[in-house]
N, C-alpha and C positions, 0 to 999 in steps of 0.2 A: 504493500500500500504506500509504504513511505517512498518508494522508486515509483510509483506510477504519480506520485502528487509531485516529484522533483521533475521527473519529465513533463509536466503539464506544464509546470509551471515556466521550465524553459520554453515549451514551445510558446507559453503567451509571449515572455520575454524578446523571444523571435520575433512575433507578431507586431509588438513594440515597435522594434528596431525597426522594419521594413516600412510600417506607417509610417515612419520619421522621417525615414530614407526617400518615401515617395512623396514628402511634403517638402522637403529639404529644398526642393529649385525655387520656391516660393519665399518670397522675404517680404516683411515692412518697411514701405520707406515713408519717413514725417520730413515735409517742408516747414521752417522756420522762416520769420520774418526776424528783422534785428533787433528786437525788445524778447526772441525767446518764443514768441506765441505761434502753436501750428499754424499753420495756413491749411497744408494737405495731407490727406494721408492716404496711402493706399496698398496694395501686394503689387506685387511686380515678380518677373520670371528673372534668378538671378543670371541668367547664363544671357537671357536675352535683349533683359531690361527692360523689356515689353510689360504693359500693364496687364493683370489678370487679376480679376474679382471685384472687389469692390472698391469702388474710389470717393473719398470725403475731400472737402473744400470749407474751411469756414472764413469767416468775418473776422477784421483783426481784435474787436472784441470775444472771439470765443465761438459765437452763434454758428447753427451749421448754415453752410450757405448751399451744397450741393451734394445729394448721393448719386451715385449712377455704379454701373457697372459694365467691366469690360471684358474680352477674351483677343486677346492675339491685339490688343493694345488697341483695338476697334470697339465702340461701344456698343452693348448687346441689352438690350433688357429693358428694366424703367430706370429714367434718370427722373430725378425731384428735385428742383431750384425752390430757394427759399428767400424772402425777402427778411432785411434786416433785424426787423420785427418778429420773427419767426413762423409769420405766416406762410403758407406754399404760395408761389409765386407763379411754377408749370409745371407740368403733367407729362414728361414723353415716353414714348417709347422706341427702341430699336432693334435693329436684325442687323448685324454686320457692317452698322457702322450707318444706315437707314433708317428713315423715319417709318416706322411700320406699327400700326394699330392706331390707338385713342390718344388723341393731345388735348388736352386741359392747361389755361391762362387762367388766372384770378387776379382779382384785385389785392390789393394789400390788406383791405379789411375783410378777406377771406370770401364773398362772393366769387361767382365763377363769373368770367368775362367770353372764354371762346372754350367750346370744343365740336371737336371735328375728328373725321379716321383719316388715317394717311394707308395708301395701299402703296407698296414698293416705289417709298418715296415719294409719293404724289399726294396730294389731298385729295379726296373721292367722297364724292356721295354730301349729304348736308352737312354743313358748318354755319352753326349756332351761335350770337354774339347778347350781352347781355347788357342792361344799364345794371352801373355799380349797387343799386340800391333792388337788384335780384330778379326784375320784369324782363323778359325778352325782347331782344333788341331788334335782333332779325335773322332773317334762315335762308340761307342760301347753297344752291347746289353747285360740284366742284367736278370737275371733268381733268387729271392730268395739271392737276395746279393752277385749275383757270376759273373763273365763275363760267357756270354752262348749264342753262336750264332757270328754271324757275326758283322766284326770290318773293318774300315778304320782309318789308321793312315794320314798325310796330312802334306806336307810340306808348309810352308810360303809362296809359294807363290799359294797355293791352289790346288797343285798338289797331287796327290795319293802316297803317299812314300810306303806304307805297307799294303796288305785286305787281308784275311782272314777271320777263323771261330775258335773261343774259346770255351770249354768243359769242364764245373765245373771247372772254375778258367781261369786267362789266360796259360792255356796250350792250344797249336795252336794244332787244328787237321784237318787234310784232305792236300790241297794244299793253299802255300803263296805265293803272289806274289809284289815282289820289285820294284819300280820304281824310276830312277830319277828325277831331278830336271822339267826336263822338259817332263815326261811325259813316260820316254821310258823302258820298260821292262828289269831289268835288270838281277832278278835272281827270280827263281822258287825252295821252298821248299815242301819236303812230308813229313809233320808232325803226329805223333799218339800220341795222350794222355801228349803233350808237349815235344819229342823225334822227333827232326827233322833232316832232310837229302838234301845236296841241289840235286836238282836234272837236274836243267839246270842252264847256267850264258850265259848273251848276249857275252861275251869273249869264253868261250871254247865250247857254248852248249851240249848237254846233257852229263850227267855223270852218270853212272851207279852207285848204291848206294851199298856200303858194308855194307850188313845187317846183317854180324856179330858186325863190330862197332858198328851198332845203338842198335845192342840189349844188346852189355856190356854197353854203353849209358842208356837204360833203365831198367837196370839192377833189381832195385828197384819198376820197374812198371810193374807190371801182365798183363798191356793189353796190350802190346808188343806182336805183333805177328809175327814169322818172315818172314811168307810166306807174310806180308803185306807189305813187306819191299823189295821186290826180283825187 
């Protein structure tokens, strides 16, 4: 018995050793500023020098200012920025050094400001903005990093101030339509390729468009047509 508990106990000993052995490439390294106080800290691969794992950043008072994490010294995973205050400040996330999933902005006083998905680096799909004080600002959709597709803007007190549709950037195309405070239709645009025209107001209703204006207006832009504009 006493020879089977001394074997065991070396084999953990072994076991020991080899953990150790296989954590051994990995080291801490703390950045100082000249008063002594970290700045960073993080692992790194000693042979490589390459970041691996986790990475911290603070404020020269102490506060964290940033987590994130890395692999092959590319950042992989959620990063969280922190504002001085210790509020969260952003939201990201990565794949190999890419913006990939949910991104979150806030305010300082802790309200969310923007979130949105990023697909292999791009923005996709709606991205959400808010007033500081937690009412939605406005929603708009993303195509490859560009606005594309359909938008509402939103006044405080949750009413529709502005919808439409955006086309390779925010240029409005098709019809806008205006609303005040409380709901009520108040002006209608004919927009192309960001070259817009009103074409009714709750004051004068409809107004026929001079579509020599709109097209010295888009003077610069080919897809001006004019018969689109009559």
């Amino acid at each position: 018995m006493v020879k089977s508990a001394s074997l065991r106990n070396l084999l953990m000993a072994s076991f020991v050793l080899l953990l150790f052995a296989g954590c051994s490439d990995i080291e801490t390294v703390e950045v100082f500023d000249d008063s002594g106080r970290v700045l960073e800290r993080y692992s790194q691969n000693k042979k490589t020098g390459l970041k691996e794992g986790k990475y911290e950043a603070f404020f020269p008072d102490g506060t964290l200012k940033e987590t994130c994490f890395y692999k092959n010294d590319t950042l992989d995973g959620k990063r969280t920025l922190y504002y001085e205050n210790g509020q969260v400040d952003a939201i990201e996330n990565y794949k190999n050094g890419n913006f990939e999933g949910l991104f979150q902005k806030y305010f300082q006083n802790g309200q969310l400001s923007n979130e949105g998905q990023y697909v292999n680096n791009e923005m996709t799909g709606i991205w959400k903005r808010w007033y500081d004080t937690g009412e939605l600002r406005e929603e708009v959709n993303f195509e490859h990093n560009l606005e594309n597709g359909p938008y509402k803007f939103y006044h405080k007190n949750g009413q529709v101030s502005v919808q439409g549709s955006f086309i390779q950037g925010d240029n409005d195309h098709g019809e806008v339509l205006k609303y005040d405070e409380n709901g009520q239709l108040i002006e209608k645009m004919y927009c192309h390729w960001g070259v817009c025209a009103t074409t009714w107001t709750l004051a004068e209703g409809d107004i026929k468009i001079d579509s020599a204006r709109i097209k010295d207006l888009g003077e610069k832009n080919r897809f001006i047509i004019e018969r689109d504009l009559q």
